[in-house]
N, C-alpha and C positions, 0 to 999 in steps of 0.2 A: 609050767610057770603060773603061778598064783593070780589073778585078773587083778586088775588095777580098779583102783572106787571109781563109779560113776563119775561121781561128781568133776575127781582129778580128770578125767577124761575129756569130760567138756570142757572143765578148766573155770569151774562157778565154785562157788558156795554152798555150801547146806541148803542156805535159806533162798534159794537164790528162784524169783516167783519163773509162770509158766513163761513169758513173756521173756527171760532172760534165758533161760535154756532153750526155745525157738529160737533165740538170735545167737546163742552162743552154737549150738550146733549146723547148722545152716553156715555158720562160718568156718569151722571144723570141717564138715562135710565137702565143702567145695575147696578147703585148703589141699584135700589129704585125697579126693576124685582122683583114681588111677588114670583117668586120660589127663589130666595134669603132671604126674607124676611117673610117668613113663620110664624111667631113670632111677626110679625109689622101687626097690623090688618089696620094701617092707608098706609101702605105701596101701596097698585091697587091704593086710590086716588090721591097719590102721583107722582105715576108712571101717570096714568090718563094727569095730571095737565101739567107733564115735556114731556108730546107728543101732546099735545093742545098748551103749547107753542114755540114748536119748530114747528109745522105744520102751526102756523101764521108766524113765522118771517125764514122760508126758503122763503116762497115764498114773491118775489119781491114786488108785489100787496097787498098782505095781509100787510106784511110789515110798508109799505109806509102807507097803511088807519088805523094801530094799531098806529105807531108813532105818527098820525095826533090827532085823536078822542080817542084813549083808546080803552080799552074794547067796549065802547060803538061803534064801528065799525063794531063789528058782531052781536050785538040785535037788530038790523033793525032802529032805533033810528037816527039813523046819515045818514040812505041811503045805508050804506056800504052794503057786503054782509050777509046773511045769516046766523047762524050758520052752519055748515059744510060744505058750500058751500065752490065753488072753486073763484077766481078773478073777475071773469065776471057769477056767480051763478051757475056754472054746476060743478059736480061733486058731491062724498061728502067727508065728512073730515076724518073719518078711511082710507078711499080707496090713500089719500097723503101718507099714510107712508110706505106704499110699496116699495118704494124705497131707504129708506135706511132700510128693513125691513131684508133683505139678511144681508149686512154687518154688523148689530148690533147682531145679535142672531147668527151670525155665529161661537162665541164662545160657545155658547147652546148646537149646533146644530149637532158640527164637523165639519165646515168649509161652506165654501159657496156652494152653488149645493148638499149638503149632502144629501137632505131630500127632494123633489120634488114628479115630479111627477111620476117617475118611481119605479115598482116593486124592491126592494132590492134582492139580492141575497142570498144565504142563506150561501154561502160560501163567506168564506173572506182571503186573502192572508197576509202568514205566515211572522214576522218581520224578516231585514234583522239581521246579528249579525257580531259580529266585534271580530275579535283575533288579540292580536299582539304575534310577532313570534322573538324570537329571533336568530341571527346566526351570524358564527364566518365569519371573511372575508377571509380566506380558504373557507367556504364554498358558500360564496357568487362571489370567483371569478371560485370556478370548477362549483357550479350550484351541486343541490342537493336535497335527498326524503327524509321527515318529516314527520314522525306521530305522531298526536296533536289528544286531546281527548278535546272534544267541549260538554260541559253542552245544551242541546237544547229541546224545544218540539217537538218530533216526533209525525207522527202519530200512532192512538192505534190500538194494532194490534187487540183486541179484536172486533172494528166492523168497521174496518177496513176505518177511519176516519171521520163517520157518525153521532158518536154522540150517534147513536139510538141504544139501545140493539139487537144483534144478524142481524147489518147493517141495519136494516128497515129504510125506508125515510123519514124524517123528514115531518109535513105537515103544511097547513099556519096555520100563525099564528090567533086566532080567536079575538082578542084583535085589530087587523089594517090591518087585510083581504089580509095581503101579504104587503102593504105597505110599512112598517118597522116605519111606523110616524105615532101619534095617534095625533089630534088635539085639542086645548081647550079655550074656550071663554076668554077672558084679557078683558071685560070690551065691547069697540067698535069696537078690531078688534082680528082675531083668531091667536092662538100661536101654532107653530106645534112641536112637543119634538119625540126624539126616543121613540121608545113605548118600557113601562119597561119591558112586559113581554115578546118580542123575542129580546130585546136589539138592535133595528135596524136587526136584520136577515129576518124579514120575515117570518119566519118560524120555528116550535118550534120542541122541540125531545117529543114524548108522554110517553114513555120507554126509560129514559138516561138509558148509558152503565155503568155499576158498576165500569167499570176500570177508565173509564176517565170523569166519573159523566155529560156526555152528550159535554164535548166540542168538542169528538173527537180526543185530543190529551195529550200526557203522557211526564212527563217531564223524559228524557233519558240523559246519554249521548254516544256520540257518538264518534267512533275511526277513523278518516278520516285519507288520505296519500295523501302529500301537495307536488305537483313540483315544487322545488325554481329554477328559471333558473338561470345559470349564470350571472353575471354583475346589479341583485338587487343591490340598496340601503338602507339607510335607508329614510323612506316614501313609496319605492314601495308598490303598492297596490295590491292584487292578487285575483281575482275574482271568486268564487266556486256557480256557477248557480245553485241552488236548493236547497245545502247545509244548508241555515238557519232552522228558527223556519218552522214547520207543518202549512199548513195553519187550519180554523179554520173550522171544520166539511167538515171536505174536501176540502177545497181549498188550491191553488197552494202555495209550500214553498216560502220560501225567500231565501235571498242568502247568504251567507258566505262570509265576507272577511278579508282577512288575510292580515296585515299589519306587513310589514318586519321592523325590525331596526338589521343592523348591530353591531356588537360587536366591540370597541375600541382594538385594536389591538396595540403589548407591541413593534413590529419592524414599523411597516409600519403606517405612515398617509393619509388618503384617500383627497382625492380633485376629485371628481367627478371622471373619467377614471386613473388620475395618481397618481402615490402613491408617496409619497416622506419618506423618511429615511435618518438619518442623521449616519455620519461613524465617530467615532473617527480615528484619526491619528496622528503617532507621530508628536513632534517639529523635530526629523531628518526628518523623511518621506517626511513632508511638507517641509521643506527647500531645501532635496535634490534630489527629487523623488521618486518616488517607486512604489508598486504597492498594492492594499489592498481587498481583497476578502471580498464579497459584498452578503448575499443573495438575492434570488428572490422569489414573491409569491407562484410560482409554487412549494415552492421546491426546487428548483437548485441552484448553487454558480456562481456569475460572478468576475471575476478577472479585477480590476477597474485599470486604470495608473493615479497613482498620479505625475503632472508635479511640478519639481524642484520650489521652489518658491512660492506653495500656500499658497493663506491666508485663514484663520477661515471662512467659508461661501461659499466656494465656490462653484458652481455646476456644477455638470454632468448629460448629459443624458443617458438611456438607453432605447433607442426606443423599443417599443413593449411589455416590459415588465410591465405593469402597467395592471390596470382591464378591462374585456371583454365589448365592447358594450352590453346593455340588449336586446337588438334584432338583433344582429349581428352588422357587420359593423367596424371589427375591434376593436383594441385596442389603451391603452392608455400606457404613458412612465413612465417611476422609474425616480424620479428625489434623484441623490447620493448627497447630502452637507457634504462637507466637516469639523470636527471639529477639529479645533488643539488642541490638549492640552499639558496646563504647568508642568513639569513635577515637583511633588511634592515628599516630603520628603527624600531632598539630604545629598550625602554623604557631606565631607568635599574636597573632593578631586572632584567631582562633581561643586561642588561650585566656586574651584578655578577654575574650567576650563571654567565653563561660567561668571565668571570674565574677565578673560583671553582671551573670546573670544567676550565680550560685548567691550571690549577695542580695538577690530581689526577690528567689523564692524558699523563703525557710518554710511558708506553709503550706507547700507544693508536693511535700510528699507523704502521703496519710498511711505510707506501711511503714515508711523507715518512723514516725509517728510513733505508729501502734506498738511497732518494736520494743523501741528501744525508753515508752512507757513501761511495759510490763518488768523489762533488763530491770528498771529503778525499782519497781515495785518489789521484784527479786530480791533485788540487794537490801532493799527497806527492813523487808522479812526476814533474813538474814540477822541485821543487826538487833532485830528485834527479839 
């Protein structure tokens, strides 16, 4: 049967740069992977076919003599080189794909550097986990102790996170000699897979523990006691070293971390150190002064002076009183806004009076004023 063009193969273009036939075969290659295709008896020649033509048209030389001659470039016919020859005849053609040999099976594999040359360990370290924690903002500005009950794999106490009945040590594995990678022929160049039967460890249990069927660890859970410091927010992150999952036949835990969010709070609104709260006060208060007590986060009451005159929005500070740095460094301010309000379902006699006294003060109000100045000036321009 006559070979199929390069190109149709990858399924690019003539023109199609380095950058698109790395992506176009890489996708090819992992479609058409006989451990995918288990079921496809036509699938290894496939696979074959889609790394024969991507090892001609990566390289520059080979390339340039396929585009020229065809096929007939590498049946010695035209001069060109070799079959599996390299540009100038040295090398051979399996030993080119070594190079992107890492990055395509690195999805196989668990990543790149997974599987080399070195002895695997037989321990493996335990996943990190993640709580969120909820808290009131009382207690997010006193700073406060939590206990939270965490679903987790511990280690088993029965052999004491070995894996092996009555702790005995685990030994290699006889499947890839401590390895943890067993290797297998693809055709013209070898594939190296975890090996099934230590799972990548290396090392197998001969006698698993009855409690924890040889992994070592027991799903528990566990009652922790959590330091919120003062001046969290929500996002803070809080870091409990060792606290996660059990590692795996004895390897090191993971870590625990606990992700704070504050509670919306019914007086105070948070902005980063200061808190702002809004005060009702009367339409007398506001026009004629006074004074309006005020809570604080702490706790305590402040006695605020409302000056004669104000309008709806107005603010005051209260230095110091607002939430703690989270790592010291002082604090932040209560900002008081002012809100007036109209006072609603009047007498009769009520009515007449703010009649009576809309009638005495037309130049009483210096924003409705400024306003509704500028409104004419608008409209002036306008007609203008």
């Amino acid at each position: 049967m006559a070979k199929r063009d390069f190109y149709e193969v990858l399924g690019v273009s003539k023109g199609a740069s380095a950058e698109e036939l790395k992506k176009a075969y890489r996708a090819k290659a992992k479609e058409l992977h006989p451990d995918r295709n288990k079921d496809n008896p036509d699938a290894e020649n496939q696979f074959k076919e889609v790394n024969e033509a991507y090892d001609v048209l990566k390289d520059a030389d080979k390339k340039a003599a396929y585009d020229r001659f065809g096929h007939a470039a590498f049946d010695g016919g035209m001069g060109g080189p070799r079959p599996g020859a390299g540009p100038r005849g040295g090398g051979d053609f399996g030993a080119s794909f070594s190079d992107v040999f890492e990055d395509l099976f690195g999805d196989f594999m668990g990543g790149r550097g997974g599987g080399g040359g070195g002895q695997r360990t037989r321990a493996s370290r335990g996943s990190d986990l993640r709580y969120n924690l909820r808290v009131t903002l009382e207690e997010a500005y006193k700073g406060t102790q939590k206990s939270i009950r965490v679903p987790t794999l511990a280690a088993c106490d029965s052999c004491n996170g070995s894996g092996a009945e009555g702790g005995a040590e685990p030994v290699t594995c006889p499947t890839c000699s401590g390895m943890g990678k067993v290797r297998a022929q693809q055709g013209f160049f070898t594939v190296e897979r975890t090996c099934p039967t230590c799972g990548g460890l290396g090392q197998i249990v001969k006698n698993p523990c009855n409690s924890c069927k040889g992994a070592g660890r027991v799903e528990k859970e566990r009652q922790l006691s959590v330091n919120i410091p003062a001046g969290v927010e929500t996002g803070t992150r809080i870091r409990l070293t060792g606290e996660g999952e059990a590692g795996l036949r004895g390897g090191p835990a993971g870590d625990l971390y606990i992700f704070i969010e504050v509670r919306e709070h019914p007086i105070f609104q948070r902005d980063g150190m200061d808190l702002h709260c809004r005060v009702p006060v009367s339409f007398t208060a506001a026009a004629l002064g006074g004074e309006v007590e005020v809570p604080t986060i702490d706790g305590g009451r402040s006695r605020v002076k409302v000056p004669a005159g104000s309008q709806s929005g107005k603010t005051m500070r209260l230095r110091g009183k607002g939430m703690p740095a989270l790592r010291g460094g002082g604090s932040g301010d209560m900002m008081i806004e002012l809100g007036v309000e109209t006072p609603v379902n009047l007498t009769a006699r009520q009515k007449e009076l703010l009649r009576e006294f809309e009638g005495l003060s037309q130049d009483n109000h210096p924003e409705g004023s400024s306003f509704f100045g500028k409104v004419k000036s608008f409209w002036d321009g306008m007609k203008g």
